[in-house]
C-alpha positions as CSV (number, residue, x, y, z in Angstrom):
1,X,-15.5,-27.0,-24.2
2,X,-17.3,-30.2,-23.4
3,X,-17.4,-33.1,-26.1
4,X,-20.6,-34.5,-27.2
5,X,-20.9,-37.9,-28.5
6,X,-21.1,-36.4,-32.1
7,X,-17.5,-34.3,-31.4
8,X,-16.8,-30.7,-29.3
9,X,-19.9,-28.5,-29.2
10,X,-20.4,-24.9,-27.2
11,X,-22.6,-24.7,-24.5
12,X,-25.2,-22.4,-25.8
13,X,-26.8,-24.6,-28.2
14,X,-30.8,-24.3,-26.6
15,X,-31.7,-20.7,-27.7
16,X,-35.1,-20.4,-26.0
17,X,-37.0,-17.6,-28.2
18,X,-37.3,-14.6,-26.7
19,X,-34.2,-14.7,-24.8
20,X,-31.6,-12.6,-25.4
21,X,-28.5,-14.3,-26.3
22,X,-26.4,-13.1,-23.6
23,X,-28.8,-14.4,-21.2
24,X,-28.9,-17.9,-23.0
25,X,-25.1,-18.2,-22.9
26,X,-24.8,-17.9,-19.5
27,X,-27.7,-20.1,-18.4
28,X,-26.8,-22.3,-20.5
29,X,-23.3,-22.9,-18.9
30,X,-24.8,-22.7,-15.3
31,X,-26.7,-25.8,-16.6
32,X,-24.2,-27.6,-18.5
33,X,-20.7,-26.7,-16.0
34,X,-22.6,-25.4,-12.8
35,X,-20.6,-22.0,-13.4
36,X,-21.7,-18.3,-13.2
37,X,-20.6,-16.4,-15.8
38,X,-20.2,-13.5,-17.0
39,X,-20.7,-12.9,-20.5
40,X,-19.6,-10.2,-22.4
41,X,-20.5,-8.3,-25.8
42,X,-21.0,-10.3,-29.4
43,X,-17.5,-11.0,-30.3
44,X,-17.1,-12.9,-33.7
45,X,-20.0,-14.3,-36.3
46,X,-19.9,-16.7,-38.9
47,X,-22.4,-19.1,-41.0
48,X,-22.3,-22.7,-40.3
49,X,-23.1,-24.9,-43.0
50,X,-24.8,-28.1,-41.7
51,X,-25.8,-29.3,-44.9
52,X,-26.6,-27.7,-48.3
53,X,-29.8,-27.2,-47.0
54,X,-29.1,-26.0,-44.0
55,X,-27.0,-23.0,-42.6
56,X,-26.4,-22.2,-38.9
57,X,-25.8,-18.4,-37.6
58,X,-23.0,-19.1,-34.7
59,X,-22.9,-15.3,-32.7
60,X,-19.6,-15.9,-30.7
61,X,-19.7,-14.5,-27.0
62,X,-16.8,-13.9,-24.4
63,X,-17.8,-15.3,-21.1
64,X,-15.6,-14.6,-17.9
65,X,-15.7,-17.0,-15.0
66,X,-13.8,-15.6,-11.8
67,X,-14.4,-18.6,-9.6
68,X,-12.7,-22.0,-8.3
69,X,-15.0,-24.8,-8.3
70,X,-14.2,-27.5,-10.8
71,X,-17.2,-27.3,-13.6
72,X,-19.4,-31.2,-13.6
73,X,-20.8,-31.9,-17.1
74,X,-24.4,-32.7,-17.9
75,X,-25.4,-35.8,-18.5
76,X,-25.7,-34.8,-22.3
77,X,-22.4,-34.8,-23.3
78,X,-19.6,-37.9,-22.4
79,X,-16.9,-35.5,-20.8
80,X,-15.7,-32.2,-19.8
81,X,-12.1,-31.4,-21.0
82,X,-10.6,-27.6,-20.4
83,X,-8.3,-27.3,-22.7
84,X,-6.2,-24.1,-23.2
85,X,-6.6,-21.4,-26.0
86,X,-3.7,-22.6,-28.0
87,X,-5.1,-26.2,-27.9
88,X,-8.2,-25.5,-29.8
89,X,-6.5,-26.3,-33.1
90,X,-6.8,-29.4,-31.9
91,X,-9.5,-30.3,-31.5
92,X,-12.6,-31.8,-33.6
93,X,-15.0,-28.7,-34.2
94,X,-15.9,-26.5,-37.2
95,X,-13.3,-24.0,-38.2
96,X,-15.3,-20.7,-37.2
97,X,-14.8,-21.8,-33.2
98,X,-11.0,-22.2,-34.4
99,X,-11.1,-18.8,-36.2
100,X,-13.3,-17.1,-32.9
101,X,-10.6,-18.5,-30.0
102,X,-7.5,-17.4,-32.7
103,X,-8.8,-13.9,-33.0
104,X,-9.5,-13.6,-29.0
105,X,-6.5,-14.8,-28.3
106,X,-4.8,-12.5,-30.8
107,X,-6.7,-9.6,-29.2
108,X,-5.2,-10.8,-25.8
109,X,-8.3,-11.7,-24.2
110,X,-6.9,-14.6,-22.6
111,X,-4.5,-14.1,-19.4
């Protein structure tokens, strides 16, 4: 995860229409971590409420990296931490992310 100024965000936050989400998630994270990826199957969905107003449909990926190079940060967020599944409780972000890692982890996705 890499923490933004306004707290812990994903990487795939710039859906370009017409991409397929998939496609965004792993350019996304070449962009932000210099990683190739490969990203899996839709894994966990849930509604974001941003404001009354305003709801935000989160579609939950699992991405696989199988290199060794240490990720760099863009310059839009203030640091890179990699943090372990178990650590997400944690940390600042919306319970959803919490409720995607739990159920990954649960389903022993994580080695």
């Amino acid at each position: 995860m890499t923490l933004a100024s306004a707290g812990t965000s994903d990487p795939a936050h710039r859906y370009a229409p017409g991409e397929e989400p998939a496609a965004c998630l792993a350019r996304e994270i070449r962009e932000e971590l210099a990683w190739d990826t490969t990203v899996g199957d839709p894994f966990h969905t849930w509604v974001y409420r941003v404001f009354p107003h305003r709801h935000v449909f989160v579609l939950t990926f699992l991405a696989t990296y199988g290199g060794d190079t240490v990720p760099v940060h863009s310059e839009e967020h203030k640091e890179l931490a990699l943090v372990a599944p178990d650590e997400a409780s944690a940390l600042d972000m919306p319970a959803g992310y919490k409720t995607a890692i739990r159920q990954a982890v649960e389903q022993g996705h994580f080695r």
